[in-house]
C-alpha positions in Angstrom: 36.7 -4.6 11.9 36.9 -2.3 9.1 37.0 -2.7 5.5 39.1 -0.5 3.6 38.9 1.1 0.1 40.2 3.4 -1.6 38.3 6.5 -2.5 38.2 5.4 -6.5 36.9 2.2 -5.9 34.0 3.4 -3.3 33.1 5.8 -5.9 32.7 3.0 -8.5 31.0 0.2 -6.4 28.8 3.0 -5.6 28.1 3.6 -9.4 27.6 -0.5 -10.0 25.2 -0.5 -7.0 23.2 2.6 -8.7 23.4 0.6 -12.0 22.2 -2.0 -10.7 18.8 -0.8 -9.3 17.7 0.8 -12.5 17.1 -2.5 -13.9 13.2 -0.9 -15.0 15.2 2.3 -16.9 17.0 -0.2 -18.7 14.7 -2.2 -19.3 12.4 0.7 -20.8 15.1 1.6 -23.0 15.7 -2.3 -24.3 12.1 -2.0 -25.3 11.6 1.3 -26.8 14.8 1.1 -29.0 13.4 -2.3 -30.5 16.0 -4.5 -28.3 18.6 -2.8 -30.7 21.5 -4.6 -28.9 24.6 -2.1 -30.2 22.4 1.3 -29.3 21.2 -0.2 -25.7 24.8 -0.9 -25.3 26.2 2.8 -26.2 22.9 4.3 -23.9 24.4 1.9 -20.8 28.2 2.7 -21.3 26.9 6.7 -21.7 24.6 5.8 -18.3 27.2 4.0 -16.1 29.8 7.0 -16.9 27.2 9.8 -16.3 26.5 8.7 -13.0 30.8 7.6 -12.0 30.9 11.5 -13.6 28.3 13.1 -10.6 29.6 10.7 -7.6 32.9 11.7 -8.0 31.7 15.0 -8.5 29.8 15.3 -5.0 32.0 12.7 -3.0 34.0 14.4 -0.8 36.2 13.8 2.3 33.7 13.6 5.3 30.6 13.9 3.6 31.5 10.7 0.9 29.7 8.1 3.7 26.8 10.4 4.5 25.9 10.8 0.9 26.6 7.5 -0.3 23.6 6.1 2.5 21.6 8.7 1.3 21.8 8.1 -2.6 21.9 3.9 -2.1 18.7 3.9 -0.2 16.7 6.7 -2.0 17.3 4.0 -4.9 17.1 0.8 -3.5 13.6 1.8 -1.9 12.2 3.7 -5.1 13.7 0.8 -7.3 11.4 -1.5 -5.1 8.3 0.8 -5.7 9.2 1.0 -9.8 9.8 -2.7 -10.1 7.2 -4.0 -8.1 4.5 -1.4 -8.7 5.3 0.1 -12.3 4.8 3.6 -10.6 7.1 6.9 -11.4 8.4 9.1 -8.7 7.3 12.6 -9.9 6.7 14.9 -7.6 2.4 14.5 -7.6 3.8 10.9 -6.5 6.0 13.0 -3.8 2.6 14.5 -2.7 0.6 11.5 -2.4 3.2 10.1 0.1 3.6 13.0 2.2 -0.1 13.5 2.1 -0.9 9.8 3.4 -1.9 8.7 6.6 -0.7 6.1 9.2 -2.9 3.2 7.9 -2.0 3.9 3.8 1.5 4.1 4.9 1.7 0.4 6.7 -0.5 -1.1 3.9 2.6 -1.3 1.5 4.8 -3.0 4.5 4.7 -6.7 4.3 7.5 -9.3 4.9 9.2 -9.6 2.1 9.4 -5.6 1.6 11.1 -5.5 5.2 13.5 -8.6 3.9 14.6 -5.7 1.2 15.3 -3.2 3.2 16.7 -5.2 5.6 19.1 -6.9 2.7 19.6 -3.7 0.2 19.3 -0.2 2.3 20.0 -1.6 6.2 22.9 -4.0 5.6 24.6 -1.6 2.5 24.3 1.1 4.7 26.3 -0.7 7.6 28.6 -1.6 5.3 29.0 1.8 4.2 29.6 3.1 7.9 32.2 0.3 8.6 34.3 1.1 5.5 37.3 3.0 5.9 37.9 4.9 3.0 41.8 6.0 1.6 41.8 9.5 0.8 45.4 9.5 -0.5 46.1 11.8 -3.7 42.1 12.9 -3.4 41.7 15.7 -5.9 44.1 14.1 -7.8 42.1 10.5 -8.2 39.4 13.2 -8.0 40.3 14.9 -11.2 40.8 12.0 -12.9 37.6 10.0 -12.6 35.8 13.1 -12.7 37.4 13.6 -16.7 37.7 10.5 -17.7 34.1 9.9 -17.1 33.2 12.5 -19.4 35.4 12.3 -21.9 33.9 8.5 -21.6 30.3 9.6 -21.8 31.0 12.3 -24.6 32.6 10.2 -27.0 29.9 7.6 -26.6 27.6 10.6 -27.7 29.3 11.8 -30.2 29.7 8.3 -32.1 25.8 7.9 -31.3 24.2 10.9 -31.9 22.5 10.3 -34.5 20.1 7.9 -33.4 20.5 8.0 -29.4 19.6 11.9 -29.4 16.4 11.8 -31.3 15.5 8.5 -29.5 15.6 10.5 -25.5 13.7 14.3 -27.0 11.1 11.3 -28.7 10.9 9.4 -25.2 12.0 12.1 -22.5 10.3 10.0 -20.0 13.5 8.0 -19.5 14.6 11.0 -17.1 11.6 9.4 -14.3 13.1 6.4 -14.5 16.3 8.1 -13.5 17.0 6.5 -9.9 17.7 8.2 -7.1 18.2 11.4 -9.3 15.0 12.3 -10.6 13.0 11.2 -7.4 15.4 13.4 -5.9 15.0 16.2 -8.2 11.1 15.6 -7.5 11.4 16.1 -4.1 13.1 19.3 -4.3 10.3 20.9 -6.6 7.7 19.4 -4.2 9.4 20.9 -1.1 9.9 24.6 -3.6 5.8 25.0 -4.1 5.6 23.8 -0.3 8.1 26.9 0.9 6.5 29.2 -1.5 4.1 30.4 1.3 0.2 30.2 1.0 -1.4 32.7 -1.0 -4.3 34.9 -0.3 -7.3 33.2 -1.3 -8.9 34.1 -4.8 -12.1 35.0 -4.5 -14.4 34.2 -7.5 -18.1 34.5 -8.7 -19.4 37.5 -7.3 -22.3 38.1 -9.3 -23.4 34.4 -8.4 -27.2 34.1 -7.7 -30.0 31.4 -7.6 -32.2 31.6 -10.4 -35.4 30.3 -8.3 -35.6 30.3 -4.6 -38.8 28.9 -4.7 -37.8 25.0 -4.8 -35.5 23.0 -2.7 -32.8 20.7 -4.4 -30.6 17.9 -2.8 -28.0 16.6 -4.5 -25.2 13.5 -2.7 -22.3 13.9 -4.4 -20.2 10.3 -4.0 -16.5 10.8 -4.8 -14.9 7.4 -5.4 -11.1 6.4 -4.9 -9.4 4.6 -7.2 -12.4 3.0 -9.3 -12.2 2.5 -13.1 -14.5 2.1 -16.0 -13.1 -1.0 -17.6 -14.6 -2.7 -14.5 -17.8 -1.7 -14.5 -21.0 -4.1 -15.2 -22.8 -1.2 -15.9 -21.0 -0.2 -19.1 -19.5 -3.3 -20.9 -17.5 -5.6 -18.0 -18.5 -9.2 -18.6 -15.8 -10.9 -15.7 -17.9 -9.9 -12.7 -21.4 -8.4 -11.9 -19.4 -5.4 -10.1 -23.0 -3.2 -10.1 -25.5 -6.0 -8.9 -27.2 -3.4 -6.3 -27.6 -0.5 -8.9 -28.0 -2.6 -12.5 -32.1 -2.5 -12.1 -32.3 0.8 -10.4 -34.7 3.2 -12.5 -34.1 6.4 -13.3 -30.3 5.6 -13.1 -27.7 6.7 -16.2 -24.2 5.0 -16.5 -22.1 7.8 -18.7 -19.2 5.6 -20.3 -16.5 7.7 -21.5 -15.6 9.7 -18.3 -11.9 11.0 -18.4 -10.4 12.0 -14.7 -8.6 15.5 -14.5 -5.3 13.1 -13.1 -4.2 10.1 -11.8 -3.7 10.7 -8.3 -5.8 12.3 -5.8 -3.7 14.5 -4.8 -4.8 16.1 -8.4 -7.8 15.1 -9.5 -9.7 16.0 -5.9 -8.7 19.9 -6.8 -9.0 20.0 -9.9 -12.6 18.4 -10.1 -13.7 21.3 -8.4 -12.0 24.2 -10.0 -13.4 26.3 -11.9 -10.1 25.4 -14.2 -10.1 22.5 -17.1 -7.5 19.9 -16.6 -5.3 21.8 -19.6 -4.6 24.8 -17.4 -5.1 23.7 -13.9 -2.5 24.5 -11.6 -1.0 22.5 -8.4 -1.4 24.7 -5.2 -3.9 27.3 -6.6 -5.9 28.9 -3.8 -9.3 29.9 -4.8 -13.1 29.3 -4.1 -13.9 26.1 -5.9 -18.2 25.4 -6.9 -18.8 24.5 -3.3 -17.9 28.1 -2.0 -19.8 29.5 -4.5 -22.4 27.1 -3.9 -22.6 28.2 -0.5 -22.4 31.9 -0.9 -25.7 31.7 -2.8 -27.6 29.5 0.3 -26.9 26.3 -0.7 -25.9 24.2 2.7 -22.1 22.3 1.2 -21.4 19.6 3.6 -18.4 17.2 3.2 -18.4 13.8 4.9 -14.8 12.0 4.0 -13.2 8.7 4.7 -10.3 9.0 2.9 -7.1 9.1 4.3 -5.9 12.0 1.9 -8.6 14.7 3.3 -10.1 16.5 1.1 -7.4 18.1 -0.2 -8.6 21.8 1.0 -11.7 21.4 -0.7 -14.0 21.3 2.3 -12.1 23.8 4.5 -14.4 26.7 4.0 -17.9 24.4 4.3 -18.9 22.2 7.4 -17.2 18.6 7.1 -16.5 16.1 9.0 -13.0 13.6 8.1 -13.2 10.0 9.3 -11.1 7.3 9.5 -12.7 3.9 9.3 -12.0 0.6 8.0 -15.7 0.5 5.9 -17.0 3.1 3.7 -20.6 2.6 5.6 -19.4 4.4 8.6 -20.5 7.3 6.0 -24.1 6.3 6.0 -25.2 7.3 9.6 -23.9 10.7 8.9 -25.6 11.5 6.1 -29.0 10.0 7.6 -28.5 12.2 10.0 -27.8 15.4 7.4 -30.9 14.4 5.9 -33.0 14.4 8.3 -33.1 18.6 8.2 -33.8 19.6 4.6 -34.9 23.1 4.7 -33.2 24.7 1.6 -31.0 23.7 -1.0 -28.6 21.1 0.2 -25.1 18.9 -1.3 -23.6 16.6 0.7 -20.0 15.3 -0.7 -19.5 11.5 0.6 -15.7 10.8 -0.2 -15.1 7.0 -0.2 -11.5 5.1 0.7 -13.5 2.9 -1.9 -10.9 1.1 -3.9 -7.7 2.0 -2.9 -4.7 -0.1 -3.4 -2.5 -2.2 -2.7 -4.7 -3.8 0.4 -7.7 -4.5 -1.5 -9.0 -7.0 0.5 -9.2 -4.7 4.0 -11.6 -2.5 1.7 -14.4 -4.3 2.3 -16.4 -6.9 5.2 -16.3 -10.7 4.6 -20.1 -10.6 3.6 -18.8 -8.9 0.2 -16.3 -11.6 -1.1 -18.2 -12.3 -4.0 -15.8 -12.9 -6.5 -12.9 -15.7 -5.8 -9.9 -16.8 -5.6 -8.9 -13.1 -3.9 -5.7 -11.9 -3.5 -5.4 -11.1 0.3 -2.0 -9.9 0.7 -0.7 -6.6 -0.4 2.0 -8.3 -2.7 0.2 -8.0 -5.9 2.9 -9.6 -7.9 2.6 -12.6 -5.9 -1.1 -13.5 -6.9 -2.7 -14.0 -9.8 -4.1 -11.9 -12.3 -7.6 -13.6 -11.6 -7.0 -12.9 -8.0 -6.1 -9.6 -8.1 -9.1 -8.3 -10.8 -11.7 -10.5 -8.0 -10.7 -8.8 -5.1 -10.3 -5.5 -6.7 -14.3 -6.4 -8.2 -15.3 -6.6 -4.9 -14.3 -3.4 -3.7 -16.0 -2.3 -6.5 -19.0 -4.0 -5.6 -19.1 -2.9 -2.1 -19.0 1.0 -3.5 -21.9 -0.3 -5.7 -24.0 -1.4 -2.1 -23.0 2.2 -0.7 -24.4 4.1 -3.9 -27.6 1.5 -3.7 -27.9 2.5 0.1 -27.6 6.4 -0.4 -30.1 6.5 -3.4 -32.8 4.4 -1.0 -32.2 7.2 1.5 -32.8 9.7 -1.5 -36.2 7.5 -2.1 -37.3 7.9 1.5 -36.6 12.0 1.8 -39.9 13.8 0.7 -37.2 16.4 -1.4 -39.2 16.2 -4.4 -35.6 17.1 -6.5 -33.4 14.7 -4.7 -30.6 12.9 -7.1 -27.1 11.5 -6.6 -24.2 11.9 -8.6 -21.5 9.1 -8.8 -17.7 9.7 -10.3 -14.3 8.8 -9.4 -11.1 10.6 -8.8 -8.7 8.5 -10.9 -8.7 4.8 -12.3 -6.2 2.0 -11.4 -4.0 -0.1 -13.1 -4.2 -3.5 -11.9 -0.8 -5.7 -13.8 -1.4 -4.5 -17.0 2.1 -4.2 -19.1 3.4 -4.4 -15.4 1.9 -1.7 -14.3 0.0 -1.8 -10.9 -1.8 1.0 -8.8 -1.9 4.6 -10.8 0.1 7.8 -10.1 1.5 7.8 -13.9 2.2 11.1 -15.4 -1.3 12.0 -17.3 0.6 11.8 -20.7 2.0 8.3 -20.6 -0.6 6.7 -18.1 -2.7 4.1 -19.0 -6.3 4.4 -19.7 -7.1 2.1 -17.0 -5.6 5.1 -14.9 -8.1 7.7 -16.6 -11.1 6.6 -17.7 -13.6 6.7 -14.8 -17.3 5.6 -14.1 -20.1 8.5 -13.4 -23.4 7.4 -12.6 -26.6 9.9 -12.3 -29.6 9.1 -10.3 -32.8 11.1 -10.0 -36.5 10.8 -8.4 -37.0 12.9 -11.8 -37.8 10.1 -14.4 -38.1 13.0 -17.3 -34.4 14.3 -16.3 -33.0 10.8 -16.2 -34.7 10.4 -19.7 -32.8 13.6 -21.2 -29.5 12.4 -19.8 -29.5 8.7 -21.3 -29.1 10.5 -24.8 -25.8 11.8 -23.7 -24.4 8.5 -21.8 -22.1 7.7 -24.4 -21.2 11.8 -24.5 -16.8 12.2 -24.4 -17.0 14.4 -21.0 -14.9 14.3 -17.8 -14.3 15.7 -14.5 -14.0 19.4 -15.9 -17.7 18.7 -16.6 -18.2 19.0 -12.8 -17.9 22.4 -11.9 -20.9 23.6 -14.0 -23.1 20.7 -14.0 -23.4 21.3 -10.1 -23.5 25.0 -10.9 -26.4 24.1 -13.4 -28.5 21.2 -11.3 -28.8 23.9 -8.2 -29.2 27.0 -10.7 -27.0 28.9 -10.0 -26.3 32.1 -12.4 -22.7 33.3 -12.6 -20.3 34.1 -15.3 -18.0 31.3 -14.1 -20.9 28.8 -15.4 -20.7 27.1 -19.2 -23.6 25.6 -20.7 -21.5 23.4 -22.6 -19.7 21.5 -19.8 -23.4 21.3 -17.5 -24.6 17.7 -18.6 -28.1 19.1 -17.3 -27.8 21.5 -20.1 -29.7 21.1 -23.4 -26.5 23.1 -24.5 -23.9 20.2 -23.2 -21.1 19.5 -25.9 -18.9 16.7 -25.5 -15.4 17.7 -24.2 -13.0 18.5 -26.7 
């Protein structure tokens, strides 16, 4: 049995439909124009004709069902990621999903996501395919809703210029909330940068030398996922005792105003490790980062990951090794074993899954849940605020345990200059404002999003002394790049004394 409509009214119950799931762009605008009823009214009105304007601009005989599936799911299944998440699709957000793996993938599914689909992209879609649609006087009806939609939308400009204009160039981040289109439009400049081939690889720091060959250094470099300051009993976080396995650990220096390069990993992994600041770094650039330079002067770079993103090309060029494991202390064995052969200068990178959202609760064994009530479902909107900051707390305290564990191996190794070095790739927003996970544009995120924990160990009591007068210092991940460069000494005209926090020189980051 077929239901049958005519071409004008698919078009507009494909409009209402659209309307409909950008419930969080107009709700942004409610709130941003100070719930000024008549100017909300004028933007939804200028909205609703805008988008009737573009269907019946693209909806044509034999292609009208196929794109109408396509433009109702894209924003039924991105309106349940904006609603329920408070994330935008941009197209770093477009990375981070193709970049995932099997288990991230599954650990949004749940029941009531597959009750969605099954209710606003499955059965809208059949009813889509079973429709029979009336073509009669096409380009005629054509013509017509295509013009009188714009006339529509332009006369509601006009008569709101004035205020409407200066309100979207003073908030252009409406566009992201833009559903299907700007997702869309995201995907498109994602698949662009993909196409535009890979580049030769820039090769940089060829004057780089060691400045004395004469002593060994080890450093373990631990990058965290998805861990934020704000959390952290080391610095001022009251709630839970997040760093019980670290808090009395001597020669140890919490740094509390740590800013992340982004908000994703996609981003911030690169970027860390460029010689670029987060101002002028670049998505796809192809160069040696500090641990090819690292290398080239005889320092061993090793890279042990358990993240499902990789290591976003940063370990391609060094030996690693990428698992896949449900703990973060899988990583411990191999880096006993890495330590166990210290003959020359030596960093080994431990990437954690740490943290990662929205499964909280898998990120850590039963012997860890500390803090209760958790939240043990991957519907965060379901649980309670006191749930959710627990079970994030214990992820956070099961880093903690893996930071404790590596400095005791540190301890154990007779490298007199052994240290470890702590920091995480982003933050996480956890239901503040209605905001949950992280992935905001840089600009508009929250600071949960951005400012990070870095924590310093050394055997060296003297240099963990220096560094607790800069603890408090404004720095971030740009700080990276030379502070490794600086702690293995390492002479190059890539390196600046002011971002090496090992540096009597170190300014705090503009």
């Amino acid at each position: 049995m077929h239901l049958k409509l005519s071409w004008t009214k698919f078009t507009l119950l494909n409009a209402v439909f659209i309307m409909t799931f950008n419930f969080s762009l107009f709700e942004f605008v409610y709130e941003k124009i100070d719930q000024n009823t008549m100017l909300f009214s004028v933007f939804f009105g200028i909205y609703f004709f805008l988008v009737l304007s573009v269907l019946s601009l693209v909806y044509f005989p034999y292609i009208s069902k196929i794109l109408s599936i396509f433009l109702l799911s894209t924003c039924a299944i991105c309106s349940y990621f904006v609603s329920n998440y408070g994330v935008l699709i941009d197209d770093h957000m477009i990375q981070n999903v193709v970049e995932t793996d099997n288990r991230e993938f599954f650990s949004y599914f749940n029941f009531s996501f597959a009750l969605y689909i099954l209710t606003f992209v499955i059965f809208p879609s059949l009813l889509v395919i079973f429709t029979k649609i009336d073509y009669q006087k096409y380009f005629f009806k054509k013509s017509v809703l295509f013009l009188t939609s714009l006339v529509f939308c332009f006369a509601l400009i006009a008569l709101s210029s004035k205020t409407l204009l200066p309100f979207l160039r003073s908030h252009n981040i409406v566009r992201m909330y833009n559903l299907p289109f700007y997702p869309i439009y995201s995907s498109i400049e994602f698949t662009k940068k993909k196409l535009a081939g890979k580049k030769e690889l820039t090769i940089i720091s060829d004057d780089a030398s060691l400045k004395d060959t004469n002593t060994t250094k080890l450093m373990i470099l631990v990058i965290g996922e998805t861990a934020r300051a704000s959390n952290y009993s080391l610095g001022a976080y009251k709630i839970n005792d997040t760093n019980f396995y670290t808090k009395n650990e001597p020669n140890l220096v919490y740094f509390s105003d740590v800013s992340s390069c982004g908000t994703a990993t996609a981003r911030s992994l690169p970027c860390m490790f460029s010689r670029h600041k987060r101002v002028n770094f670049e998505d796809g650039l192809y160069e040696e980062n500090v641990l090819d330079i690292l290398q080239k002067v005889g320092v061993q770079s090793i890279w042990f990951g358990n993240n499902s993103g990789g290591c976003k090309g940063n370990c391609d060029r060094i030996k690693h090794r990428l698992i896949l494991k449900d703990y973060d202390e899988s990583l411990l064995e191999l880096v006993k074993q890495e330590l166990e052969n210290i003959n020359s200068n030596k960093i080994i990178v431990v990437h954690l899954q740490g943290s990662h959202g929205p499964t909280y609760y898998k990120r850590y064994p039963n012997t860890f849940k500390k803090f209760m009530p958790t939240c043990d479902t991957n519907e965060l909107n379901t649980c309670s605020h006191e749930q959710i900051i627990n079970t994030y707390d214990n992820t956070l305290l099961y880093t903690d345990f893996i930071i404790k564990s590596l400095i005791d191996m540190l301890k154990q190794n007779p490298t007199k200059e052994a240290s470890l070095l702590y920091l995480s790739d982003h933050g996480e927003s956890l239901g503040e404002n209605g905001i949950y996970l992280h992935g905001m544009p840089y600009l508009i995120a929250p600071k949960e999003q951005k400012h990070i924990p870095m924590i310093f160990w050394n055997k060296d009591s003297k240099l963990s002394q220096d560094l607790q007068s800069k603890k408090d210092y404004k720095l971030s991940q740009d700080n990276l790049f030379s502070s490794l460069l600086g702690y293995f000494g390492v002479n190059s005209k890539e390196y600046e004394a002011n971002y090496d926090i090992f540096s009597k020189n170190l300014k705090e980051n503009p």
